[in-house]
N, C-alpha and C positions, 0 to 999 in steps of 0.2 A: 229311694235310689234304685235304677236302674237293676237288672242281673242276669246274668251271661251265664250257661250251663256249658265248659268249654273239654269236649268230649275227643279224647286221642287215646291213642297208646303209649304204652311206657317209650317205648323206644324213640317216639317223637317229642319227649319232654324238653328239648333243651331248644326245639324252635317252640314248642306249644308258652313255654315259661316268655320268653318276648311277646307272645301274643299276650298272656295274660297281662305282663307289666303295661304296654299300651292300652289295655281295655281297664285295668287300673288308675291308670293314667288321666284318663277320661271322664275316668267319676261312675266307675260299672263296679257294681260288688259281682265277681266272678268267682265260679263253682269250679275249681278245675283239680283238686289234690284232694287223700283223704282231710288234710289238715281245715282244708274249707271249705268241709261238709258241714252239715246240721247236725249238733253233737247228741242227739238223743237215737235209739234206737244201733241196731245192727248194720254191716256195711251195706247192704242193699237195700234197707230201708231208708237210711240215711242217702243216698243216690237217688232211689223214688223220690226222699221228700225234697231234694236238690230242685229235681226237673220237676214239681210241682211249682216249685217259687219263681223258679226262672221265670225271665221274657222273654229269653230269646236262649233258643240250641243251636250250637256250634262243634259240627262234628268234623276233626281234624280227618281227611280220606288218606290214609297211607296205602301202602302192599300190607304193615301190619295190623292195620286199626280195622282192615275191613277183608281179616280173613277170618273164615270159619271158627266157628268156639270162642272168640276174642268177647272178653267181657263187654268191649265197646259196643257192639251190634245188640247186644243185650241193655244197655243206656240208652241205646237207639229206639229199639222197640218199646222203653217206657215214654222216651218222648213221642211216639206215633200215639202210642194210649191214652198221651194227654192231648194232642194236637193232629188228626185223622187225615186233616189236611196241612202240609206244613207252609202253606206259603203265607209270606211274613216271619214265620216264625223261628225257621229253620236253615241256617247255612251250612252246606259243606264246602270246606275247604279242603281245595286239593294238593296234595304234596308230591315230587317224586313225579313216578311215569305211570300215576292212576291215571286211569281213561274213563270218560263219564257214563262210557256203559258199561263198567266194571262196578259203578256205587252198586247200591242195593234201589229196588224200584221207589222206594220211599223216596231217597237222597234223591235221584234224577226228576223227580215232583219241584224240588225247593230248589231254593235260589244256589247257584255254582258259580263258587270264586274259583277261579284258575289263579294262580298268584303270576307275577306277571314282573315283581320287582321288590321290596321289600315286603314280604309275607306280614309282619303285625301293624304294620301301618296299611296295608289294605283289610287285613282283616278290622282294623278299627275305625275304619271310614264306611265296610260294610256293614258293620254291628250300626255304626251309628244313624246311616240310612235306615235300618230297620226299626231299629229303635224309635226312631223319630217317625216314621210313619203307623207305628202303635198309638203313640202320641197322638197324631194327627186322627185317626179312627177312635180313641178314646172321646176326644173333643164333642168331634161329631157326635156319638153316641150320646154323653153329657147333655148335648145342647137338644136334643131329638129330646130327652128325655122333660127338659124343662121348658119345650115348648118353643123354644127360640126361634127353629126353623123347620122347616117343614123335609121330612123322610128324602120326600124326591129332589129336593134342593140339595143334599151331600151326598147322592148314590154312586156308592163307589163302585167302578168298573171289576167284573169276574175274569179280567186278563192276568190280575198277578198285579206287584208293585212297580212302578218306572212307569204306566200308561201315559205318555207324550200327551200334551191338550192338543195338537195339530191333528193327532189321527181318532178321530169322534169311534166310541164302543160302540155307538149305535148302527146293527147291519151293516156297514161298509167304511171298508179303509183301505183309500187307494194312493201310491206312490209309485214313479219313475225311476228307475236307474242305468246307470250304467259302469262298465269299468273304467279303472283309472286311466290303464293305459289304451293307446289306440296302436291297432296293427291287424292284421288278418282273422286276429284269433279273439280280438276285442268283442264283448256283447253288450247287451242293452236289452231292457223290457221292461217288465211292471208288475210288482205285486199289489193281491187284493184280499181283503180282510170279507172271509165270507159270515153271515149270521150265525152259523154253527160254529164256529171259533178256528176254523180251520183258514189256512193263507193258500190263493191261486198265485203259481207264479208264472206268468207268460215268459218263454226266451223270446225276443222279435228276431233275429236273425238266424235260429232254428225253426222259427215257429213249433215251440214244445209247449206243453205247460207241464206244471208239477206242484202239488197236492204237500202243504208242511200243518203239522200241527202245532199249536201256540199252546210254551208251557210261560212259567212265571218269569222274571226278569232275573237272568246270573250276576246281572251289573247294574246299580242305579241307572234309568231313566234308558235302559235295553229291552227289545223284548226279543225272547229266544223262542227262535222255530227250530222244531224237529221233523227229521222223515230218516226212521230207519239211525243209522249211526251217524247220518249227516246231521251239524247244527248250525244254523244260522243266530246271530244277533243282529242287532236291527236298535241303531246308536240313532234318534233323530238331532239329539244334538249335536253331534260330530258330522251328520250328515254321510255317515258309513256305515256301508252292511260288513259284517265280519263272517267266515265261513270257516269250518272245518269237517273234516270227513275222516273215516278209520283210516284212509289213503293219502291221506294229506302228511307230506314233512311236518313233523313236531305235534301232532295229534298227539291229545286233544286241546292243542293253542287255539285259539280261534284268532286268525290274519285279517285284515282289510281286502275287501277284493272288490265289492262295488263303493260308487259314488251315490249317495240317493240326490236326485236331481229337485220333484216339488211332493210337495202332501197334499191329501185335502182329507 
């Protein structure tokens, strides 16, 4: 069975408890009370040995869960001790009017849910994306190991989870856009997926570019750029780029703002 290490603050208990009932729900044995801890050992040991069994870490992001001294940032740092890099591994969810350059630099590494509309039904749809993609890298691994297929036939992409098959990891990924609406202030241009993992984005009717850095996917099948406190996602199924900035109404929501027009 499946299990979830589901990491908040007291004060967040009464939404955290619907989280856990839908990751229950599910078929997920979740770590979330002292009552289901591992019963041997002391309270921090029994925590260590939590986040050693888990598959997946779930760090609830409040104002209380990710202030100074809060035991949580302390759960936090044993899950970094197991897992150096969190992607795949590690969700934070965010609650309230945390801002994602308020987590801790760990949290801003791994995947960010923004809740958006029922909080434990997205939380259990992203537990279950991830999940399911351990799954699918366990496989692989398995079959590598008995010989079935060969290393460079399953190589998984160093973008993060979500990598779209339209946009190839190899050296270059190029797509079109534009906004939805058309008026004076309407733009268009083109991002490009450089081999150093970084994105060009041309404006065509500023003629600017600007330089984002590619971290791991905040949403199944997204991949999220950064520069500075601005964030873009980048949805090829929806065919929309989403954006948010420290400056933007309702930071840090990320909106629709462009249309992506082709891939290749």
């Amino acid at each position: 069975m499946a299990s979830v290490f589901l990491c908040h603050a007291s004060e967040d208990k009464q939404q955290v408890e619907a989280m856990q009932l839908a990751l229950a729900n599910a078929g997920v044995n979740v770590f979330y009370d002292q009552e289901s801890l591992p019963a041997a050992g002391d309270y921090q040991a029994r925590i260590r040995a939590a986040i050693k069994q888990c598959d997946v870490f779930v760090f609830v992001a409040s104002p209380a869960s990710i202030m100074p001294g809060r035991f949580t940032l302390t759960e936090l740092k044993f899950a970094r001790e197991r897992w150096p890099s969190p992607v795949a591994r590690v969700l934070s969810v965010t609650l309230g009017e945390v801002k994602a350059a308020e987590l801790p630099q760990y949290l801003q590494a791994a995947t960010i849910l923004s809740i958006s509309g029922n909080a434990a039904a997205e939380v259990r749809a992203s537990v279950d994306s991830l999940l399911g993609e351990l799954k699918r890298r366990r496989l692989r691994r398995y079959a590598i190991a008995a010989g079935l297929i060969a290393p460079a036939a399953i190589a998984i992409p160093a973008v993060g989870i979500g990598w779209p098959p339209w946009l190839p990891s190899n050296k270059w990924s190029h797509f079109t856009y534009e906004t939805f609406f058309k008026g004076p202030t309407s733009w268009s241009g083109e991002f490009r997926r450089e081999s150093n993992g970084q994105w060009l984005e041309f404006n065509r009717e500023h003629q600017t570019s600007r330089r984002w850095n590619e971290g791991t996917s905040s949403t199944l099948g997204r991949i999220r750029l950064t520069d500075g406190n601005a964030i873009i996602e980048i949805a090829p199924k929806e065919k929309t780029i989403y954006y948010t900035d420290v400056g933007s109404p309702g930071y840090p929501l990320l909106k629709p703002i462009y249309r992506i027009l082709d891939g290749a």
